[in-house]
N, C-alpha and C positions, 0 to 999 in steps of 0.2 A: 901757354897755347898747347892746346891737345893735337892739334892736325899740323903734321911734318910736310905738306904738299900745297895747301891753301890758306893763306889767314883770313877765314873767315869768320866775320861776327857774329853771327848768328843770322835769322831769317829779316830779310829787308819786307818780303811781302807775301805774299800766297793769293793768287789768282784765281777768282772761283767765278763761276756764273749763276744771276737767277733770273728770276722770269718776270717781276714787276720791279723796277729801279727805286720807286717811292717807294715801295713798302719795305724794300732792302734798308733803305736809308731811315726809315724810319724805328726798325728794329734795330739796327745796329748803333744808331744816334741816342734812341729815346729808352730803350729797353736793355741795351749793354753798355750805353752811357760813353760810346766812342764818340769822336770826334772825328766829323766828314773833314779830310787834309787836302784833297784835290778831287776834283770831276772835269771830265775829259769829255766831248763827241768826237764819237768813231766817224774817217770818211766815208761807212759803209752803214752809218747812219744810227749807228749803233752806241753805246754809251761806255767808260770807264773810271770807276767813283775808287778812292782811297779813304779808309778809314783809318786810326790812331789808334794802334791796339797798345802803346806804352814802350818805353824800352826802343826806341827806333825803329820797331818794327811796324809793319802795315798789311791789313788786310785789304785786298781789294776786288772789285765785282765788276763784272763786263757783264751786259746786257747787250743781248744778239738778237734783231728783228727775226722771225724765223726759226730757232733754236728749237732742236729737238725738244721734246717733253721730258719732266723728270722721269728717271728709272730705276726707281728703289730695288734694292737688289742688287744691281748692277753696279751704277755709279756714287751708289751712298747706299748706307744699311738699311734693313727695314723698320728695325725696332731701333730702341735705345737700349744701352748693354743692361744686362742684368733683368732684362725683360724679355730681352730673343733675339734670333738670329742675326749677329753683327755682318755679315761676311760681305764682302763687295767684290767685284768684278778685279783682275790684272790690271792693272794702269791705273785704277780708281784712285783717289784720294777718300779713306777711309771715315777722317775725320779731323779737327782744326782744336787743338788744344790751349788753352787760356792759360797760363800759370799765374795762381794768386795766395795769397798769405794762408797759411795753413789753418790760422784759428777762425777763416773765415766763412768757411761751408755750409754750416746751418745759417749764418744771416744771408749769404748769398743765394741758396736755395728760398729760403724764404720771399726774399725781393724779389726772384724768377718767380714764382709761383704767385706773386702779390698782383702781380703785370703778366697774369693770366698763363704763365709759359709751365708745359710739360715739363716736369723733372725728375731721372731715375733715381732710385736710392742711393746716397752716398758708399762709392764703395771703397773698399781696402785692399788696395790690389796687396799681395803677397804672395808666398810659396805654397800656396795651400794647392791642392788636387785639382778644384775650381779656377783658382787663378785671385781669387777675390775673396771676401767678406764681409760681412755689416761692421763687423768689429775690428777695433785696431789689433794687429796680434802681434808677439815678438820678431816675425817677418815679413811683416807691412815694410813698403817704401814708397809708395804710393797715394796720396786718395785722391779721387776723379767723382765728376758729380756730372752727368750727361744729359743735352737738350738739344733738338731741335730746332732749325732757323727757319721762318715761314716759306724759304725750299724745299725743306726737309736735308738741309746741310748738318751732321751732324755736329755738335758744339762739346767738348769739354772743360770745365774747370778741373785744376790739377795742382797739387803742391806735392813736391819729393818730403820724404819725412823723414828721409836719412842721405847720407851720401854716398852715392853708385861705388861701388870696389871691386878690382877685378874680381874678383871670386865671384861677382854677380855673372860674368862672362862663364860659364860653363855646358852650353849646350851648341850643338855643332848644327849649322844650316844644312835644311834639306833643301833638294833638288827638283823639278819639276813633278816628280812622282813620290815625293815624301821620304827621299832617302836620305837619310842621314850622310855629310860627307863626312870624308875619313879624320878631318885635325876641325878645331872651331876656329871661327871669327879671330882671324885679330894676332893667329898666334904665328 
């Protein structure tokens, strides 16, 4: 156990909202191949579906009569990475990441794209200037393959290519204004 304060398992679920319930359920059921685990009416009329993301964990979607419109930009990105601007609003949830077997990203891009779905280029995150590359390099630890959900929720697949070591901890959080603080994370 990594954390000295909570024994936490990992993620039980992640709450997210969209704007038609079928058509959530139908992407998430038919085209990511979950399985719908509970559906819920809100007494506000409103609805609460869980999906089986694997691993005990669950995704899940509230449908709100009413609900603001989406806000790209704001509360989800506009592009998909490696195409443009990822950046989302404070408070946002950025994006909901999949972890799945390493050697499986071109069959898995493939199937996305087979069942119509937008998909960025496989990328390689690493230490490079960019942050990424098309190709695996000696500091790759990363690859991520990025999509769209019919809200415009953004989706990744991901697999680690190596194992995290301190020495990856080496950059100190900035501040409201981009400053650097004085020691990093952790130490």
């Amino acid at each position: 156990m990594t954390n000295t304060e909570f024994e936490l398992g990992g993620v039980c679920h992640l709450a997210l909202v969209c704007k038609d319930m079928q058509r959530t359920v139908d992407f998430y059921t038919n085209v990511l191949g979950m399985k719908l685990a509970m559906t819920l009416d809100l007494p506000n009329g409103g609805q609460h579906f869980f999906f089986d993301m694997g691993g005990g964990q669950f995704i899940a979607f509230f449908w709100f009569a009413g609900a603001p419109e989406h806000s790209p930009g704001i509360a989800s990105p506009t592009a998909l990475p490696g195409k443009g601007d990822i950046r989302t609003a404070h408070g946002s949830m950025n994006h909901v990441s999949f972890k799945i077997p390493a050697g499986k990203f071109e069959e898995y891009k493939a199937k996305l794209e087979a069942k119509g779905v937008v998909t960025a280029p496989i990328l390689n995150h690493d230490e490079s200037e960019r942050g990424w590359s098309l190709e695996i390099t000696e500091t790759t630890f990363q690859r991520s393959m990025y999509f769209f959900d019919p809200d415009g929720i953004l989706l990744e697949f991901a697999a680690w290519t190596r194992e995290l070591r301190e020495t990856d901890v080496q950059h100190a959080p900035v501040d409201s204004n981009g400053v650097p603080a004085s020691t990093t994370a952790g130490a």
